[in-house]
Short mmCIF file of the C-alpha atoms (twelve columns), coordinates in Angstrom:
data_MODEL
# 
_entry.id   MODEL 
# 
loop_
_atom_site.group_PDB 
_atom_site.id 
_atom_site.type_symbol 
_atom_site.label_atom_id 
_atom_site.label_alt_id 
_atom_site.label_comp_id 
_atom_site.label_asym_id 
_atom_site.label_seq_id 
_atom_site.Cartn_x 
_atom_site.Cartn_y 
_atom_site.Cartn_z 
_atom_site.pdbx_PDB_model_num 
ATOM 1   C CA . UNK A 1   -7.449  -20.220 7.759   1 
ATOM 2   C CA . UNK A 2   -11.017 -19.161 9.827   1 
ATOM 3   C CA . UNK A 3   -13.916 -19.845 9.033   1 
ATOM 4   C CA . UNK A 4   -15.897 -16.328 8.566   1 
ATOM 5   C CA . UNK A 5   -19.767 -16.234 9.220   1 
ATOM 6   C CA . UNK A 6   -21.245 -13.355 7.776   1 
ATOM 7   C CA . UNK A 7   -24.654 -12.841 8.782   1 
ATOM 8   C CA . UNK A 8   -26.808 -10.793 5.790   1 
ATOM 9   C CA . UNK A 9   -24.087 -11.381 3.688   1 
ATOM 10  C CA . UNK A 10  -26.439 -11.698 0.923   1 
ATOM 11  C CA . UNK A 11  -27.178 -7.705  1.638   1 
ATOM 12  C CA . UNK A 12  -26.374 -4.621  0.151   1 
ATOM 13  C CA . UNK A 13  -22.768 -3.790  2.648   1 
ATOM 14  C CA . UNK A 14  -22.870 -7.910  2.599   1 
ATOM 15  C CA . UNK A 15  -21.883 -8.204  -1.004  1 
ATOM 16  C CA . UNK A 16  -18.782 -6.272  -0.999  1 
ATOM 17  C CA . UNK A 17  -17.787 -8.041  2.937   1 
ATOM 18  C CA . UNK A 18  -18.037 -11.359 1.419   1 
ATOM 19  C CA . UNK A 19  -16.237 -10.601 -1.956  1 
ATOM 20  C CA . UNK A 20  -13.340 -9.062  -0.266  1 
ATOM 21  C CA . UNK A 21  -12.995 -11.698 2.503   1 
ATOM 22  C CA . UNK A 22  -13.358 -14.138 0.367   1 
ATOM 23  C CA . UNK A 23  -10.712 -13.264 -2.020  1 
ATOM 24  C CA . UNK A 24  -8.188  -13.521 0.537   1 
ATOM 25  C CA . UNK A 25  -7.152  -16.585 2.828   1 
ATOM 26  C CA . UNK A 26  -10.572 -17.638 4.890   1 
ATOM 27  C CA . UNK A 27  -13.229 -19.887 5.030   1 
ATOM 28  C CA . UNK A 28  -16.265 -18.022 4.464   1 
ATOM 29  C CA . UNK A 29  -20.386 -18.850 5.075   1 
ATOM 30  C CA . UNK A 30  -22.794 -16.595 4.568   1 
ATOM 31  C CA . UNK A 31  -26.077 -16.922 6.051   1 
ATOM 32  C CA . UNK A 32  -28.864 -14.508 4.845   1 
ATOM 33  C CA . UNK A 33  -32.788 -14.849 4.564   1 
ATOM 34  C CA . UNK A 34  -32.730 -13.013 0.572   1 
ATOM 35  C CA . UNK A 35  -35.371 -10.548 2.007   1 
ATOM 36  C CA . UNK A 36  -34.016 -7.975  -1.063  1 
ATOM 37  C CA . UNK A 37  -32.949 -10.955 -3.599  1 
ATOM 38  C CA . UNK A 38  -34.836 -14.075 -5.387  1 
ATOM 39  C CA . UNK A 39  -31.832 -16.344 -5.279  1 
ATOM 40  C CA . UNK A 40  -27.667 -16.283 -4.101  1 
ATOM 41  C CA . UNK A 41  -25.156 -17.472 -6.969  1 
ATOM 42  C CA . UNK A 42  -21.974 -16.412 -5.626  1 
ATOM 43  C CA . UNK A 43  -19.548 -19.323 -5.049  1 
ATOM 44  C CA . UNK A 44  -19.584 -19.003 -1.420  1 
ATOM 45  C CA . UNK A 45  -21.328 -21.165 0.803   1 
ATOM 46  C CA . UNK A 46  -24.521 -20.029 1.496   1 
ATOM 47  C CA . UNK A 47  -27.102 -21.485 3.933   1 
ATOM 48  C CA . UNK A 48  -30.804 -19.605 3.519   1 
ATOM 49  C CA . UNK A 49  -32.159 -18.867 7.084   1 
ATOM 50  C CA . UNK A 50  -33.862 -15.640 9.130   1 
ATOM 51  C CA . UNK A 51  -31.875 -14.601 12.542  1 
ATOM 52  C CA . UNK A 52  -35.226 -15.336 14.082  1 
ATOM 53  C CA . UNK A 53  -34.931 -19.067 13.930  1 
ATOM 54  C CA . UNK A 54  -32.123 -19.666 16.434  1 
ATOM 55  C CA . UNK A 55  -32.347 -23.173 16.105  1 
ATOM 56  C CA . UNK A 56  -30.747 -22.842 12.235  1 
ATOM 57  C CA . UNK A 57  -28.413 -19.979 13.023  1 
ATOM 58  C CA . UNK A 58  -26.895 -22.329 15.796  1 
ATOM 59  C CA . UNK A 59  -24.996 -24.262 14.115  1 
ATOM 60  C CA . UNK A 60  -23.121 -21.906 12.044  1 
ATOM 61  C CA . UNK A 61  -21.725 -19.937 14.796  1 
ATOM 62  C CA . UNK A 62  -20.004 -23.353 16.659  1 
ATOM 63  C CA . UNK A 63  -18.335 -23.368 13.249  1 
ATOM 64  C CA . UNK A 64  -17.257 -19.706 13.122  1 
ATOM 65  C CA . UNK A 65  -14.599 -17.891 15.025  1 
ATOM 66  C CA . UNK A 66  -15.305 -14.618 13.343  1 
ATOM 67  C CA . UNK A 67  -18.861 -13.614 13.021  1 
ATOM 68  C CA . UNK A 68  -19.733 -10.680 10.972  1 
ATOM 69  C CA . UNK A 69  -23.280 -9.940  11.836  1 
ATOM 70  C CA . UNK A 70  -24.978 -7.225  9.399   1 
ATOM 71  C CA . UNK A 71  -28.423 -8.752  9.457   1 
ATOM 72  C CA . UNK A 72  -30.307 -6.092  10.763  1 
ATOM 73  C CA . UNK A 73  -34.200 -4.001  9.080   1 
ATOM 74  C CA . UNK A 74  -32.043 -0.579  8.057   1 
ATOM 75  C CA . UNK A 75  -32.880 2.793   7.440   1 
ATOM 76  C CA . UNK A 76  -35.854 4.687   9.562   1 
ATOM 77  C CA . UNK A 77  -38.551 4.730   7.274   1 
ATOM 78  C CA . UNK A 78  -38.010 0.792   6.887   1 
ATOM 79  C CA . UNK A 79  -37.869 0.248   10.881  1 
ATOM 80  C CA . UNK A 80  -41.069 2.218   11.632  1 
ATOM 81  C CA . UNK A 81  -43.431 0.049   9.129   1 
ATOM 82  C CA . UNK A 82  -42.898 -2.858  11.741  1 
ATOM 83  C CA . UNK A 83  -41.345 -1.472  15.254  1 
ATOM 84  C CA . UNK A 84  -41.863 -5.213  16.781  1 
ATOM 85  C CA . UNK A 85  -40.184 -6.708  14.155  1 
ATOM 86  C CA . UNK A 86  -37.104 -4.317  13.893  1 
ATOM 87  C CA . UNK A 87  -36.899 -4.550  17.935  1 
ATOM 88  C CA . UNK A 88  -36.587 -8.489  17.154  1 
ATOM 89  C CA . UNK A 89  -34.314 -8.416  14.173  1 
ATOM 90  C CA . UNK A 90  -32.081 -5.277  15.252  1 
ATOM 91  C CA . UNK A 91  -31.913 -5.291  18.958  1 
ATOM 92  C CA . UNK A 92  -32.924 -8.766  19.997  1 
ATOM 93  C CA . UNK A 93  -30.958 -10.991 18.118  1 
ATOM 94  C CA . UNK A 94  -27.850 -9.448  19.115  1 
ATOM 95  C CA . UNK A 95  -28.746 -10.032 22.616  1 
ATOM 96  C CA . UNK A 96  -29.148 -13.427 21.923  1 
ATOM 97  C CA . UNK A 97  -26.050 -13.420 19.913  1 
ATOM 98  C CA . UNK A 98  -23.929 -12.200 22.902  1 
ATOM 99  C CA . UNK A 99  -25.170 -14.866 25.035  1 
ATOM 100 C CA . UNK A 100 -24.552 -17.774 22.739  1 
ATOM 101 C CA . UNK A 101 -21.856 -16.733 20.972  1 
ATOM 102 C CA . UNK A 102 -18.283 -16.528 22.413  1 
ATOM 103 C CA . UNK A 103 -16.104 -15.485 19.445  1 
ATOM 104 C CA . UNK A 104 -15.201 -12.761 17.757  1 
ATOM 105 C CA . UNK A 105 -17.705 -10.532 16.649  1 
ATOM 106 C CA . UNK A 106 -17.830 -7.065  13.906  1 
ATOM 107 C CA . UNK A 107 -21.262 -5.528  14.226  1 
ATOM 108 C CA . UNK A 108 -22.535 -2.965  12.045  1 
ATOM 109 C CA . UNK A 109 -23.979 0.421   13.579  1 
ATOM 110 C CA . UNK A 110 -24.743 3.667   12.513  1 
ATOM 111 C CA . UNK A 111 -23.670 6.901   13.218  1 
ATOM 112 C CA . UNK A 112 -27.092 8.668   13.332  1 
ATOM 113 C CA . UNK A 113 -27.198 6.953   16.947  1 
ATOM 114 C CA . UNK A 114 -25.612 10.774  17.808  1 
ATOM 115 C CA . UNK A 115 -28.226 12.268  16.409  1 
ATOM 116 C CA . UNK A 116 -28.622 15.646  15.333  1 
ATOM 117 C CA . UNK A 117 -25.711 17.833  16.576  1 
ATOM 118 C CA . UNK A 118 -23.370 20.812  15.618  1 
ATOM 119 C CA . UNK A 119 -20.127 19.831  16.665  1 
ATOM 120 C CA . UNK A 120 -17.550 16.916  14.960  1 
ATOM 121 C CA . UNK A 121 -18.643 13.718  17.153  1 
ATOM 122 C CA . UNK A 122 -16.289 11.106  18.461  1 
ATOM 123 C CA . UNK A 123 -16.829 8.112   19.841  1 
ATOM 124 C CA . UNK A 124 -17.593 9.290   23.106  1 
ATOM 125 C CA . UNK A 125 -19.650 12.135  21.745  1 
ATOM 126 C CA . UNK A 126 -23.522 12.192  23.756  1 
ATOM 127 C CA . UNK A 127 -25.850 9.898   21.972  1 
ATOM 128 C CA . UNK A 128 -28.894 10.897  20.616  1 
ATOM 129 C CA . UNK A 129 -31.170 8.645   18.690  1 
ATOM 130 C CA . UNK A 130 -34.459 10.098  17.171  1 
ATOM 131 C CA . UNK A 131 -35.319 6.895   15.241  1 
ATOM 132 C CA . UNK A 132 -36.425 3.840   16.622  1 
ATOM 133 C CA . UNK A 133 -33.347 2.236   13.993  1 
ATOM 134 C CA . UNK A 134 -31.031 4.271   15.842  1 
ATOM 135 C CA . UNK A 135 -32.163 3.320   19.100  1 
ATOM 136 C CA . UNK A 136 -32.235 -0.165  18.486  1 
ATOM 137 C CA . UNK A 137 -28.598 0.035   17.392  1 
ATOM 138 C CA . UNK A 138 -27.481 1.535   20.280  1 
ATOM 139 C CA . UNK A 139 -29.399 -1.080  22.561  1 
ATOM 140 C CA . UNK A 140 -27.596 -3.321  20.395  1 
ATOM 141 C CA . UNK A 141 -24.249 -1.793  20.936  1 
ATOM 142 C CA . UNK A 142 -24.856 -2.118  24.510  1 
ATOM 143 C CA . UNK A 143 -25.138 -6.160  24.256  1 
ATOM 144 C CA . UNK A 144 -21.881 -6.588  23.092  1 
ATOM 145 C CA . UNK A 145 -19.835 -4.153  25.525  1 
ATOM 146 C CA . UNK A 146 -18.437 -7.255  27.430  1 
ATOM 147 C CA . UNK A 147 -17.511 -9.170  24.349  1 
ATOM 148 C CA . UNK A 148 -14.696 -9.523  22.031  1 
ATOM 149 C CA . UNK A 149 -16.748 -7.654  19.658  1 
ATOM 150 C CA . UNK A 150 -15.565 -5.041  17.242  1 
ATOM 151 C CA . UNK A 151 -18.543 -2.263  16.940  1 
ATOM 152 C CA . UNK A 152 -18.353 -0.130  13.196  1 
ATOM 153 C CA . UNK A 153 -20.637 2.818   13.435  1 
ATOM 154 C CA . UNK A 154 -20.983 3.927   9.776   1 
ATOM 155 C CA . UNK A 155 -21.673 6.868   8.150   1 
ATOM 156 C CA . UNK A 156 -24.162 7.100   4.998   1 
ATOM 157 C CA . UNK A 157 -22.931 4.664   2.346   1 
ATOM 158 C CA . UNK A 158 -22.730 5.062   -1.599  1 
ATOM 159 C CA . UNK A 159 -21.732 3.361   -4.182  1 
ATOM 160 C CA . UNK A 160 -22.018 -0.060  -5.770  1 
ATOM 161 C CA . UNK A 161 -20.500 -3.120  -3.480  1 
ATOM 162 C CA . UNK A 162 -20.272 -5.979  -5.867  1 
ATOM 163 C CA . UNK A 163 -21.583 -7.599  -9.406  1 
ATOM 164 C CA . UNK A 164 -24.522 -9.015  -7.479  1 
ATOM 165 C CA . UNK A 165 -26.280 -7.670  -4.545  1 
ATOM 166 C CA . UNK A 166 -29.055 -5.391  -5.011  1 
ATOM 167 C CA . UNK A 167 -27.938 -1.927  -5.183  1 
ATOM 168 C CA . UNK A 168 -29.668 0.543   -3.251  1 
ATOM 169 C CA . UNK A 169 -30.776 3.663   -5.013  1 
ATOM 170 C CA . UNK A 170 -32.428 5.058   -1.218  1 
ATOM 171 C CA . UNK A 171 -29.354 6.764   -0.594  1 
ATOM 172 C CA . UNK A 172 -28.292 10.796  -1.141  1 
ATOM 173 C CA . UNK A 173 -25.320 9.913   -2.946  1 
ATOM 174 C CA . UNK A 174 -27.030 7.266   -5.092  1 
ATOM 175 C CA . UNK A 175 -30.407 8.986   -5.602  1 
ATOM 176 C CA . UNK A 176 -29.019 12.619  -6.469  1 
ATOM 177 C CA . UNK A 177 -26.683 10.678  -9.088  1 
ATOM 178 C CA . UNK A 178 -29.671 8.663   -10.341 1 
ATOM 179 C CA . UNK A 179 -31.685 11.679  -10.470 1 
ATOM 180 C CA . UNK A 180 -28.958 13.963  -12.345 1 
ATOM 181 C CA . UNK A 181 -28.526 11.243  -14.749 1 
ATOM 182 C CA . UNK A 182 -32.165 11.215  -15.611 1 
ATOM 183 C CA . UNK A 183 -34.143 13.925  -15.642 1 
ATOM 184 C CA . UNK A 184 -31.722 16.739  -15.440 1 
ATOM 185 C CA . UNK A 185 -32.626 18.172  -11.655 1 
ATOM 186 C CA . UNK A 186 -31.587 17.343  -8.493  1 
ATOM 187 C CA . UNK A 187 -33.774 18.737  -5.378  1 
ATOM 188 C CA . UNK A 188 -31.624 20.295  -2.247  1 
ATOM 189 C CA . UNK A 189 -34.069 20.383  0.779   1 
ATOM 190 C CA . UNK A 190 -32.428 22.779  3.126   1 
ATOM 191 C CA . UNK A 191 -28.905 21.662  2.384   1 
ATOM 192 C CA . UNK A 192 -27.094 22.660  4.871   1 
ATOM 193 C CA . UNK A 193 -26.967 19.353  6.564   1 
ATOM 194 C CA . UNK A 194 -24.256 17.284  6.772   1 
ATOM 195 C CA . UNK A 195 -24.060 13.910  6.548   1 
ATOM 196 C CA . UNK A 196 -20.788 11.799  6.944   1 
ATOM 197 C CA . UNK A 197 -20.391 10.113  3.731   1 
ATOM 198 C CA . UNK A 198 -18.824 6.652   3.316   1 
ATOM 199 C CA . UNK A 199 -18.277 4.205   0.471   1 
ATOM 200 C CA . UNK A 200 -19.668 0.896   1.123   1 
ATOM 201 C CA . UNK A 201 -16.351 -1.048  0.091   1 
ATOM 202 C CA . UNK A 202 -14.333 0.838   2.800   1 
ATOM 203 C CA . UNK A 203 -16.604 -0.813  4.730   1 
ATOM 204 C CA . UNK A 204 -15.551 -3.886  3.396   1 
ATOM 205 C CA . UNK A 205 -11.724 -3.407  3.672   1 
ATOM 206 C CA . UNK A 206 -12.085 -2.033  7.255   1 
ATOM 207 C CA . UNK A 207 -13.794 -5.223  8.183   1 
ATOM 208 C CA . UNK A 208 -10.922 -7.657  6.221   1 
ATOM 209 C CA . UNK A 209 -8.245  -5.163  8.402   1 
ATOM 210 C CA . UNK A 210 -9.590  -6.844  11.656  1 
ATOM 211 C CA . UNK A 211 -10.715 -10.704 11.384  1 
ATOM 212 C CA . UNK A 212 -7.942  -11.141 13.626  1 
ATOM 213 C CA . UNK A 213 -7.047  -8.538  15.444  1 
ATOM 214 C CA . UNK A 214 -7.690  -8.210  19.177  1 
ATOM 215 C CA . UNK A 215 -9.210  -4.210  18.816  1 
ATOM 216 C CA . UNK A 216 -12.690 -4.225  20.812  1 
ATOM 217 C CA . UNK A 217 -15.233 -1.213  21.340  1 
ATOM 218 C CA . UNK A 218 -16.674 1.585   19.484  1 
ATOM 219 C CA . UNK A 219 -15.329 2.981   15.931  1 
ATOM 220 C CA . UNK A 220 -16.548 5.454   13.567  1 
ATOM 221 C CA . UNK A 221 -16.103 5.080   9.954   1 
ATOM 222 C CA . UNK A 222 -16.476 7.698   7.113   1 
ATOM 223 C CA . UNK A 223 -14.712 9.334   4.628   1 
ATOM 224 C CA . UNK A 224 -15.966 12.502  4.253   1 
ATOM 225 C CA . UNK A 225 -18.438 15.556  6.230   1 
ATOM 226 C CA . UNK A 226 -20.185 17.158  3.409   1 
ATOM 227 C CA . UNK A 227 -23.008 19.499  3.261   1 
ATOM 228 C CA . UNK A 228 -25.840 18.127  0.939   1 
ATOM 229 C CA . UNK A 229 -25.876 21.152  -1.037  1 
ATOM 230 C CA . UNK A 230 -22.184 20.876  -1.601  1 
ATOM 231 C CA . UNK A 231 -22.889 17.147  -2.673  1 
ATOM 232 C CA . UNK A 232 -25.373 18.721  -5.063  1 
ATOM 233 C CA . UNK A 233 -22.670 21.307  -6.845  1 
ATOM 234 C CA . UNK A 234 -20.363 17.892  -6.641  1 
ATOM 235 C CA . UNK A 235 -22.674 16.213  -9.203  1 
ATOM 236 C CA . UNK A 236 -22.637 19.387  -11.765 1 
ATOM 237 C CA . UNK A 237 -18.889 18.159  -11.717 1 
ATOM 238 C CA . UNK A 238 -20.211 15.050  -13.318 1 
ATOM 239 C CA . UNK A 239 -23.502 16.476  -15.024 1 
ATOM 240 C CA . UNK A 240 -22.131 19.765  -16.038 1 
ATOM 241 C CA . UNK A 241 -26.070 20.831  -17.617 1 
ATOM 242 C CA . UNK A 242 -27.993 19.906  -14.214 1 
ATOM 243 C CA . UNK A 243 -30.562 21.930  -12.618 1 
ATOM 244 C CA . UNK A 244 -30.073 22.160  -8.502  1 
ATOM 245 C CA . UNK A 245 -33.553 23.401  -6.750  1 
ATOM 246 C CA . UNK A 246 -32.861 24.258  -3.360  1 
ATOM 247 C CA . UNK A 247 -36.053 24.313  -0.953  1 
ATOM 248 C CA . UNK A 248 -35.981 25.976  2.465   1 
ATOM 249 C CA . UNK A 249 -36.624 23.441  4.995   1 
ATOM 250 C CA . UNK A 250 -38.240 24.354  7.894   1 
ATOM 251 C CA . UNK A 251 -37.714 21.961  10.285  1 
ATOM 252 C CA . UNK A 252 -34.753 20.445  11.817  1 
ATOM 253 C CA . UNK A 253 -32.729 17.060  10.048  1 
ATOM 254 C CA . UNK A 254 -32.786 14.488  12.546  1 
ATOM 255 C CA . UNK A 255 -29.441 13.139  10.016  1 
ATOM 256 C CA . UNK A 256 -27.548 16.204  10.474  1 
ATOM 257 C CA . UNK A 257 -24.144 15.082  12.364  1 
ATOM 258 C CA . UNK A 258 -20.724 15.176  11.767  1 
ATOM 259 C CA . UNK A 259 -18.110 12.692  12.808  1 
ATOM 260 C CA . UNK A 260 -14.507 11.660  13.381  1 
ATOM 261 C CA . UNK A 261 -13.087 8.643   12.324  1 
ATOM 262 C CA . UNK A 262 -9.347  9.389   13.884  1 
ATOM 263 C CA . UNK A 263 -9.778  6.616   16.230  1 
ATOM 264 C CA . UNK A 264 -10.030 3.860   13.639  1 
ATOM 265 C CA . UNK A 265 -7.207  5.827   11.725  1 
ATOM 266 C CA . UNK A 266 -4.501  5.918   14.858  1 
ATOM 267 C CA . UNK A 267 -6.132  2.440   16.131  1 
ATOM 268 C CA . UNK A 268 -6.109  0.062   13.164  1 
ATOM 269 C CA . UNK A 269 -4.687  2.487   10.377  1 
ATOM 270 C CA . UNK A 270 -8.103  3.114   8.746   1 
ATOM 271 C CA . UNK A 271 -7.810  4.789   5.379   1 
ATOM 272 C CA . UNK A 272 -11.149 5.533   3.388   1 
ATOM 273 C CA . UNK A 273 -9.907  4.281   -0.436  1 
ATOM 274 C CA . UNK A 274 -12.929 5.095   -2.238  1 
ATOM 275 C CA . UNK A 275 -13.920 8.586   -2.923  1 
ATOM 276 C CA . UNK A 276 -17.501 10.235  -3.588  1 
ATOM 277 C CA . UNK A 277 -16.389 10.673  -7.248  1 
ATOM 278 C CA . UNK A 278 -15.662 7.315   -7.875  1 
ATOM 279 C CA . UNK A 279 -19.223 6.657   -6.154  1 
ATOM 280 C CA . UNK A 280 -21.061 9.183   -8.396  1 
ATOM 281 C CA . UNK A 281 -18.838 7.688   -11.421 1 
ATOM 282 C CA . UNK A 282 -20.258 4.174   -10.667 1 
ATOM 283 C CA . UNK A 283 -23.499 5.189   -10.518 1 
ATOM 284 C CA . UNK A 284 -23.373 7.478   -13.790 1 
ATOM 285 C CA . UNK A 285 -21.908 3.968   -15.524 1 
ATOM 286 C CA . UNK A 286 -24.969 2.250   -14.433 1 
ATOM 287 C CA . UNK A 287 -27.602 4.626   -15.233 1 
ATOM 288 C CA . UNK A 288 -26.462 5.705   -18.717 1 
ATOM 289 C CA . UNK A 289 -25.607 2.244   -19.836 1 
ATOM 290 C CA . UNK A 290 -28.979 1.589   -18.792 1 
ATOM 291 C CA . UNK A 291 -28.079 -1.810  -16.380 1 
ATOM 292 C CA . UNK A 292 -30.779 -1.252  -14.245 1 
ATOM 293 C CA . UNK A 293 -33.548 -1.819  -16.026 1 
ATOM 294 C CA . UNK A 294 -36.710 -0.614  -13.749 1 
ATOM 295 C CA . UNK A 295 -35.167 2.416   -11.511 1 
ATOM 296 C CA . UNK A 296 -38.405 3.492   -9.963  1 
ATOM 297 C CA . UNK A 297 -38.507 -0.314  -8.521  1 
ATOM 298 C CA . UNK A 298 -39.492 -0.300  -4.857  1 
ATOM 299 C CA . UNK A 299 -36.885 -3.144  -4.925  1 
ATOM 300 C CA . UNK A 300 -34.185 -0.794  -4.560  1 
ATOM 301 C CA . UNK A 301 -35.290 1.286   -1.482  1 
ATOM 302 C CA . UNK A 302 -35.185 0.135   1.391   1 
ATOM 303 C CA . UNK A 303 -38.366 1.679   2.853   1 
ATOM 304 C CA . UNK A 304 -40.664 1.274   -0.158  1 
ATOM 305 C CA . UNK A 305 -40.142 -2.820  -0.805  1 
ATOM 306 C CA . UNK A 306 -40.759 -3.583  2.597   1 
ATOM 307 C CA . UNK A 307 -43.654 -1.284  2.251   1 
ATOM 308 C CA . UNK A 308 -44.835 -3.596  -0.587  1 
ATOM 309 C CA . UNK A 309 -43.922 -6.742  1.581   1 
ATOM 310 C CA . UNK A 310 -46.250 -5.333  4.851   1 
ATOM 311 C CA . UNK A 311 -49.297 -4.280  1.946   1 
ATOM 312 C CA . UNK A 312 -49.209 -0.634  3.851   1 
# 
């Protein structure tokens, strides 16, 4: 039985890490500052504390031998309001992290650290951050190359992770659901960008697949490479009355990549299990049975509560 740290457990990709990995055979801690959430009443252990204050992180890595480390200022709206900060929270504390923690480690990174490019990108694909949030997770990335750490770049998440966490309504999936639900219209800019789509409990069971297996280095996960204006004709699937306005976009999507996850498949056996359907669906459920009472709340965007937080 191991004892499990997940750091920013409390989080949005958190929620559905520490339901699933707690369901099975482990110990599990979480350890999360509730920047997004007022309080934690999951039956987990939970010990309140910011990655910042080494001194009460400490003690909860002697006690792990897997740490899960997700705490991290995401998204690059939300890392530009403070660019100290995010350096100190995103790139930072995983240096300090691989120097004072010997275990095994699963880190979270993104795939828009490739940037924007026309061909299917693999792991060893040229990387190309244009956002200070990409760049700090590929500085990151480079902190834990000599450690037995396991390094998930993901692609853009949907979907709802657990009963509990905060969901986030800041992402195209989510919004363009929320939006269809509501008012009848979804707005395509440009739309023929892709994004690698990924549901965030495949995150989750990727994550349970290797506590304790010895696979190190670099591994895309996604599901799916889909064009945002084929998401959009997805939804009238769902919303068959919708209105889709498509707006020329002039300039270029720094979020327009394509990736390959057959390295995690033929590695580990990776196998997305949640489709963009059942993402949309759990949205829909949400929206129409109106259990989300405010959402225009900055709470649920990344970018826009933080916004709140700084008074900018």
């Amino acid at each position: 039985m191991k004892n499990v740290l997940i750091v920013g457990g409390a989080g949005y990709v958190g929620g559905a890490i520490t339901d699933l990995i707690f369901s099975k055979s482990y110990k599990v801690r979480v350890f999360d500052s509730l920047l997004y959430e007022d309080s934690y009443r999951k039956e987990v252990d939970f010990y309140y504390g910011d990655v910042l204050d080494r001194k009460t992180l400490e003690p909860h890595l002697k006690w792990a031998d897997v740490v899960v480390w997700l705490a991290a200022i995401v998204g690059d709206g939300a890392c530009q309001l403070n660019p100290d900060l995010t350096i100190a929270v995103n790139q930072e504390s995983v240096k300090w992290l691989s120097e004072n923690y010997s275990g095994r480690i699963i880190f979270m990174s993104t795939c828009s650290v490739y940037g924007a490019q026309d061909k299917e990108l693999d792991e060893l694909s040229p990387k190309r951050p244009l956002s200070l949030y990409a760049s700090t997770k590929l500085k990151a990335e480079e902190y834990l190359q000599n450690k037995n750490a396991l390094i998930f770049r993901l692609g853009t998440l949907f979907g709802v992770g657990d009963l509990y966490s905060r969901i986030r309504l800041d992402l195209v999936v989510n919004i363009l659901t929320v939006k269809a639900s509501t008012v009848g219209k979804i707005s395509v800019f440009g739309g023929e960008q892709f994004r690698p789509l990924l549901h965030v409990k495949d995150v989750a069971n990727a994550v349970l697949m290797n506590l304790e297996t010895e696979h190190a280095g670099v591994f895309n996960l996604h599901r799916q490479n889909v064009r945002i204006r084929d998401l959009a004709y997805q939804l009238r699937n769902h919303f068959p009355d919708i209105t889709i306005e498509e707006t020329e976009m002039p300039f270029q999507d720094t979020r327009n990549y394509r990736v390959s996850s057959k390295k995690a498949q033929e590695v580990f056996g990776y196998k997305s299990l949640h489709s963009i359907d059942e993402g949309i669906d759990e949205l829909k459920f949400l929206v129409e049975n109106k259990r989300i009472k405010n959402l225009n709340s900055n709470r649920y965007s990344n970018q826009a509560y933080l916004q709140e937080l700084e008074g900018k």
